[in-house]
C-alpha positions in Angstrom: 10.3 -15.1 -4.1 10.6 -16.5 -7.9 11.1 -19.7 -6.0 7.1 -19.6 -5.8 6.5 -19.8 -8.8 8.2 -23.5 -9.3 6.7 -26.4 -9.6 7.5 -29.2 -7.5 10.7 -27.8 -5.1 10.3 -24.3 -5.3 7.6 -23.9 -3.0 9.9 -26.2 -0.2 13.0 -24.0 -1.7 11.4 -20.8 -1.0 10.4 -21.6 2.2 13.2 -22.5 3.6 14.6 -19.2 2.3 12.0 -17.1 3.0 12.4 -18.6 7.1 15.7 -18.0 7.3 16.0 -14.0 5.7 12.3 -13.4 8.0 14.3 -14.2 11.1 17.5 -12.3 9.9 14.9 -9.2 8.8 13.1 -9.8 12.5 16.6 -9.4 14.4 17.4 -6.5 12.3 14.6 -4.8 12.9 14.5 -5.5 17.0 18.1 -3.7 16.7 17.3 -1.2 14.8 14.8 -0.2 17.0 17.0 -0.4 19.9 19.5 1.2 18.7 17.2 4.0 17.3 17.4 6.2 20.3 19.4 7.0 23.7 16.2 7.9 25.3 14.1 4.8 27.2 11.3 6.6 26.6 11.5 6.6 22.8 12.6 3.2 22.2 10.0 1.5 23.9 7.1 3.6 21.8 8.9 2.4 19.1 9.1 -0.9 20.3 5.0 -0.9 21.1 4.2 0.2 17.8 6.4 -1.9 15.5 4.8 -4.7 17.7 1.2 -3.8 17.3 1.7 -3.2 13.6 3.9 -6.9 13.3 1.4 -8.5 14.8 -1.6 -7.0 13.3 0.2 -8.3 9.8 1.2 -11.4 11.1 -2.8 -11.8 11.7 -4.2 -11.0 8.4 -1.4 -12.3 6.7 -2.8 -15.5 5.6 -5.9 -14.0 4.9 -3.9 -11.0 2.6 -2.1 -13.8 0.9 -4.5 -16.6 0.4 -7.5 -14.5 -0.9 -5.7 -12.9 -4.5 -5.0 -16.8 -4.8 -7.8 -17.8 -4.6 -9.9 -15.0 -6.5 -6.9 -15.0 -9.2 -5.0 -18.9 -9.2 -2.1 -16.8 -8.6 0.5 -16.4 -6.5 1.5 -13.2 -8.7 -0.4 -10.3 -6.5 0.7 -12.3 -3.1 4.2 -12.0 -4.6 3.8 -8.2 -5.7 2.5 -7.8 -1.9 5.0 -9.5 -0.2 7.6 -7.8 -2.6 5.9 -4.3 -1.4 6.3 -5.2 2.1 10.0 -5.7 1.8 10.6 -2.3 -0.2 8.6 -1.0 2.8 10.6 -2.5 5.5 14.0 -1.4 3.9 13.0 2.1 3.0 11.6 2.7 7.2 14.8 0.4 8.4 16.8 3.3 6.1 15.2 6.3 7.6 15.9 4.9 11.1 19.4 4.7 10.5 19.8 8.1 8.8 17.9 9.8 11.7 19.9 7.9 14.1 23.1 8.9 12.5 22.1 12.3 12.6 20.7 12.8 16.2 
């Protein structure tokens, strides 16, 4: 993400980073939440909502992101949301495997 804040190759840098961990954190996530439970049942709830809340972010995204740089000629609060985001996706990713473990 610091990448972003280059001039010149940083922003081609940081894309080509940020693909490649987005589709390692997206094939994570699909097995954690097959993995999450033995029950059908559960799994694909899980699976509903994860996708419903994916793509509801995947639609405002651009609008989330592009708006502070705009308003601000930053990409500072875009990086402090994206940077929220991830803490968020480890810290759920976590608790699925520590319930999982446990069941």
């Amino acid at each position: 993400m610091t990448c972003l804040l280059w001039r010149g190759w940083g922003h081609w840098l940081s894309a080509i980073i940020l693909g490649f961990t987005c589709s390692l954190v997206f094939t994570l996530a699909l097995n954690l939440i097959a993995t999450s439970s033995r029950q059908v049942t559960v799994v694909a709830r899980r699976s509903a909502i994860a996708q419903s809340c994916g793509y509801l972010l995947a639609a405002v995204g651009p609008l989330l992101l592009g708006q502070p740089n705009h308003i601000f000629a930053s990409w500072q609060p875009g990086l402090l949301l994206i940077g929220g985001l991830m803490i968020l996706t480890v810290s759920i990713g976590y608790a699925l495997v520590t319930t999982t473990h446990q069941q």
